[in-house]
N, C-alpha and C positions, 0 to 999 in steps of 0.2 A: 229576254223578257218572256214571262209565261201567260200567255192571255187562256181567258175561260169563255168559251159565246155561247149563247143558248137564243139562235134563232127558232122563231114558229110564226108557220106562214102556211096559208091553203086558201080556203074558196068556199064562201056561201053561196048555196044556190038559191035562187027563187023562185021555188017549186019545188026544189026537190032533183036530183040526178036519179037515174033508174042503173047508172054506170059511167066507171069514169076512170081514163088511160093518163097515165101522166109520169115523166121523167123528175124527176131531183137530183140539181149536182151541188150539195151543200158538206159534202165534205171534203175538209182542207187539204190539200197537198202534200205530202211531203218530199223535201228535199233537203241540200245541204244548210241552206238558208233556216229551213222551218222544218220543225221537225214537229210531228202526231204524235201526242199521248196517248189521247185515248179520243172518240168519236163514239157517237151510236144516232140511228136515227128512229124516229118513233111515228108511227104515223096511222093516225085514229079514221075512218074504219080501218080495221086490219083487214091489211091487201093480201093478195097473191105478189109475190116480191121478185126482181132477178136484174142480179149486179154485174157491171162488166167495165170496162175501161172505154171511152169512146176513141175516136179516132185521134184527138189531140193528147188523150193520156188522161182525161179525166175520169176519177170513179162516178158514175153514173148508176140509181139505184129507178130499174122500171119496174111501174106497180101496178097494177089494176083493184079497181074495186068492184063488182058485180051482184052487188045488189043496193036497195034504192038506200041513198043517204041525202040527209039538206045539207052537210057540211064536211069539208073535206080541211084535216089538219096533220101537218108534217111538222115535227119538231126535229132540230138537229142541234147535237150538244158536242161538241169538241173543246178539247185541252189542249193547246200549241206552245210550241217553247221558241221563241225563233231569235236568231241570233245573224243577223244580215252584217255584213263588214260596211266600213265606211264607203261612199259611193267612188270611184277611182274615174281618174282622168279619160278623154276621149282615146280610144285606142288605135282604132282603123281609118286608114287613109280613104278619103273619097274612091281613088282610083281602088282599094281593094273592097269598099261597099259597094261599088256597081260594077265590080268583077261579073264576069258570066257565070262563073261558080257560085256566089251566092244569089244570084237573080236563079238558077235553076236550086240550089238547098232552099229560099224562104221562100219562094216563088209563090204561095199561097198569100203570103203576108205581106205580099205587092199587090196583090188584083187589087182595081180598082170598080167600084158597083156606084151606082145611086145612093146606098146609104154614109158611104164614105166620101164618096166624092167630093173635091172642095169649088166652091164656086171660085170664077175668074179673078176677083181683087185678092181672093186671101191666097189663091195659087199663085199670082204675079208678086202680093208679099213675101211668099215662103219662097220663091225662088230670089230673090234679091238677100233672104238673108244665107239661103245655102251658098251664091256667090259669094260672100263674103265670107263665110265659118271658113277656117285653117280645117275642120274638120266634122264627118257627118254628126260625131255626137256632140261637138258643141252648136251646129245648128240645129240638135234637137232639142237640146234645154230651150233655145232659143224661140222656138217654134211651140215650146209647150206654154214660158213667158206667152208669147205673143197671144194664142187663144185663152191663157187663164186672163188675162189685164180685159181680154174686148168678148167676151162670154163669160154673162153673169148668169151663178145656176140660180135654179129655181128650186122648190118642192116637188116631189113625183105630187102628180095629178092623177094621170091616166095612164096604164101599162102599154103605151104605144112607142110604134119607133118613130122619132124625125128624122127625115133625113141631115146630114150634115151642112148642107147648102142653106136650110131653113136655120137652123139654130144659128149659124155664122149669122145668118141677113137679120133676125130675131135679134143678136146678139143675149142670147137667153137656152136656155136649154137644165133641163137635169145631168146628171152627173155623167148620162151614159153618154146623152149627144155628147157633151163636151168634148168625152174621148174619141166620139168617132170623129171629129172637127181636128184634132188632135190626130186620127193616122191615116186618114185621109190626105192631111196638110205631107205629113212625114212621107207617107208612100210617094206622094206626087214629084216628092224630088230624090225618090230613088232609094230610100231608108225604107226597109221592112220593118214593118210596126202591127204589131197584135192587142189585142185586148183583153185584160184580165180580171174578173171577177174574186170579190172577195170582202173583209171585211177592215177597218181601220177603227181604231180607238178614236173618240173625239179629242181626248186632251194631250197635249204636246209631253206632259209627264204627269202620268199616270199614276193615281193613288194604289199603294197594294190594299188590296182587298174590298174596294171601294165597286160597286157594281153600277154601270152607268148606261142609259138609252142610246141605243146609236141606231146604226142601219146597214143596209148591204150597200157595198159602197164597191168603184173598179179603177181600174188606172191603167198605163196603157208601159208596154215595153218594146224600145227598141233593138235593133242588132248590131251590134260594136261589138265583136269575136266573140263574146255572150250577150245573152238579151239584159237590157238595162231598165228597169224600173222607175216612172216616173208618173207621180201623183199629179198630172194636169189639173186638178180641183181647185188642189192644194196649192198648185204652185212648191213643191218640196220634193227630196229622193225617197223612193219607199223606204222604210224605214222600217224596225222592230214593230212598232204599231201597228203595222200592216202584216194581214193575215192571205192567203192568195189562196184559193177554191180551183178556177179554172181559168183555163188561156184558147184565145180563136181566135178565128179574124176577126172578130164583133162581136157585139150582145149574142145576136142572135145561136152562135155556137155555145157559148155558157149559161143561158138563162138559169136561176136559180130552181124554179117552177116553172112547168108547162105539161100541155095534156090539151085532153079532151075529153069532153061529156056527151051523156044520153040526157034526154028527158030535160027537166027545167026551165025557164024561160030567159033569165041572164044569171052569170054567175058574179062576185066582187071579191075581190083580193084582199088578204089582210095580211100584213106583216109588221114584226113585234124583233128584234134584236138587243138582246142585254148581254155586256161587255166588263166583263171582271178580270182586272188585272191579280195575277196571284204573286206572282214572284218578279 
């Protein structure tokens, strides 16, 4: 499938910035799964610009603006062509997911913080279903079931983060708690789990040529001798429809937008994503 996106997203100020630092990770990936046609990013006032890869691999575009603006906008346009194989059976044995070799290779994608953390019912759930899984990756389908059924999302409201323990108790959260509820549950019984950033078609089959509203949207992957892709929102396997940006332990490693400013009094987010299937 060939998807077309043209997200634009930035920041009014009210007052006005005198200056303003800020990261963008909105171009897509590629890999065997998904491959780049073409990208470019556009972003009004013209910055001082400088691109590099972060620590997870992601392209990363930092920019500054230096002199006064009331509005700050980032468009980024990419062509993906992605071609994902059907999702394949659980591979690795419990005993080689909590091998000491993979606790020291993902060892990052096991810590456990506050924003991940699961409270006490959903960790004493998630371990009654990993006693039972023949295996870690069918208790992670299992585990993504169990928070999609008892975590209804909501609308982004506000660009904050919940922690995971609130959305479980909320039973409520956006797209992003849900994931962190989602590898929070998975780390705590020994499956490395990351989060990844990016974007998903709304419709299950997708008209060619038909340009539709969506959003940035993330899903979460875990480790079965490759990392495995799974839409917790959705309840689904990632799939052709899904476009992937970047991967961390959390939001907070891939944010789309982030920065900071001089001058003004608050600033407000606005984000716009249009979703064209080409081929």
């Amino acid at each position: 499938m060939q998807l077309r996106i043209v997200h634009t997203t930035g920041y009014e100020y009210d007052g006005g910035a005198t200056a303003s630092y800020n990261e963008a990770r909105l171009t897509p990936a590629t890999s065997a799964e998904q491959i780049v046609v073409h990208s470019r990013l556009d972003i009004t006032p013209t910055p001082w610009t400088y691109s590099y890869r972060d620590y997870f691999g992601t392209q990363v575009a930092a920019f500054e603006v230096n002199e006064p603006h009331d509005s700050l906008r980032v468009t980024a346009v990419a062509t993906v062509h992605t071609n994902r194989p059907a999702p394949a059976p659980p591979a690795l044995a419990w005993s080689e997911v909590l091998s000491d070799e993979v606790a020291d290779r993902q060892c990052e994608y096991l810590a456990m913080d506050a924003l991940v953390q699961p409270p006490d019912d959903l960790a004493q759930a998630v371990r009654a279903i990993a006693a039972k899984a023949r295996r870690p990756g069918a208790a992670a389908r299992q585990i993504c079931a169990l928070v999609h059924a008892e975590v209804t999302r909501v609308p982004v409201t506000v660009d904050s983060l919940t922690p995971a323990s609130e959305a479980w108790q909320l039973r409520s959260g956006i797209c992003r708690d849900i994931n962190h509820v989602v590898i929070g549950a998975l780390r705590s019984v020994g499956i490395p789990a990351r989060y990844v950033s990016g974007y998903a078609h709304p419709d299950p089959e997708p008209a060619v040529g038909t340009t539709v509203s969506g959003q940035a949207h993330c899903w979460v992957e875990w480790w079965d001798a490759r990392w495995r892709g799974y839409d917790a929102v959705r309840d689904e396997p990632v799939s052709n429809r899904h476009i992937g940006i970047a991967a961390g332990r959390d939001y907070r490693d891939v944010r789309p937008l982030s920065g900071i400013y001089s001058g003004g009094n608050t600033s407000e987010m606005f984000v716009d994503v249009q979703i064209t299937r080409l081929a």
